[in-house]
C-alpha positions in Angstrom: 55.4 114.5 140.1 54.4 115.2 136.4 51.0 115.2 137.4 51.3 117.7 140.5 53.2 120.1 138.3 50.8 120.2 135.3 48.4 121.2 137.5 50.9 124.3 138.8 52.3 125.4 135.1 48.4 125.3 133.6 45.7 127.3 134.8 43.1 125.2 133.2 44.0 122.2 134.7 44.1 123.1 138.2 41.0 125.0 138.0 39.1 121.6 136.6 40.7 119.5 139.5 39.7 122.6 142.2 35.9 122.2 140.2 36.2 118.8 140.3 36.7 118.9 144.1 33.9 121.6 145.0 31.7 119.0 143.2 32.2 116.4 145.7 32.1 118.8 148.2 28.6 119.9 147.0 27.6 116.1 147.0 28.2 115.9 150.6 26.3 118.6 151.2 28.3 121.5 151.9 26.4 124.8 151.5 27.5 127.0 148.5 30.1 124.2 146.7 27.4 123.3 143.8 27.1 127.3 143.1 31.0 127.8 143.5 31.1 125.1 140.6 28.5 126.1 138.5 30.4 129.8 138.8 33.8 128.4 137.9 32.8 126.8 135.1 31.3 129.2 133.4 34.1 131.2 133.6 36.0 128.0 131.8 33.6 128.4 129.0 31.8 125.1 130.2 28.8 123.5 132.4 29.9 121.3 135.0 27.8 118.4 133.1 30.4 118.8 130.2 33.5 119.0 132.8 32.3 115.8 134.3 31.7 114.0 131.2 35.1 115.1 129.9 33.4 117.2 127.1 35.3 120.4 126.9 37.3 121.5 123.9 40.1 123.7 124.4 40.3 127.1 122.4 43.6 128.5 120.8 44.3 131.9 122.6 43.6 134.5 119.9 47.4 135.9 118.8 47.3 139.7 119.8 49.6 141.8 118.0 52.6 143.7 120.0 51.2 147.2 121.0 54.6 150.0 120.7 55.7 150.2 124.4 58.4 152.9 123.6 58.2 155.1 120.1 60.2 155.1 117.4 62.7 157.8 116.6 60.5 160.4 114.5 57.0 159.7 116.1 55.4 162.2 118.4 55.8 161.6 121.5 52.7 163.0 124.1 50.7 165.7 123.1 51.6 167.7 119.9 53.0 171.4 121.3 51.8 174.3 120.5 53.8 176.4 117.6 57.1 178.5 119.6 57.3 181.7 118.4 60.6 183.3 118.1 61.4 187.0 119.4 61.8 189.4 116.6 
């Protein structure tokens, strides 16, 4: 059970099983599996020789700072309006 839900609550993981899996699939022989895995490993970061030889080092997501959803009391909100005049 642990194992079945690490692979649902981290990306990373199920993608190296589902890589793992379209590599036996290209050793069988079915067309396009060896490309799928080549593809979905790069996007990992990694070859499939280092996924199969358990050679991958996981990077830290870079912390992004918080952007200002809604603005603070004082800030401009929009686009600055043009000067109202005032009838005389």
């Amino acid at each position: 059970l642990s194992w079945e839900r690490l692979g649902r609550t981290v990306p990373a993981v199920q993608m190296n099983r589902d890589i793992r899996n379209t590599i036996k699939l290209a050793e069988k022989g079915v067309e396009g599996a060896e490309i799928e895995a080549e593809i979905a490993s790069a996007a990992m970061g990694v070859t499939v020789q280092q996924m199969l030889a358990g050679d991958i080092e996981i990077k830290p997501q870079e912390e992004q700072e918080p952007k200002q959803v809604v603005p603070l009391l004082g800030q401009a909100q929009g686009m600055p309006s043009a000067p109202q005049q005032t009838e005389g």
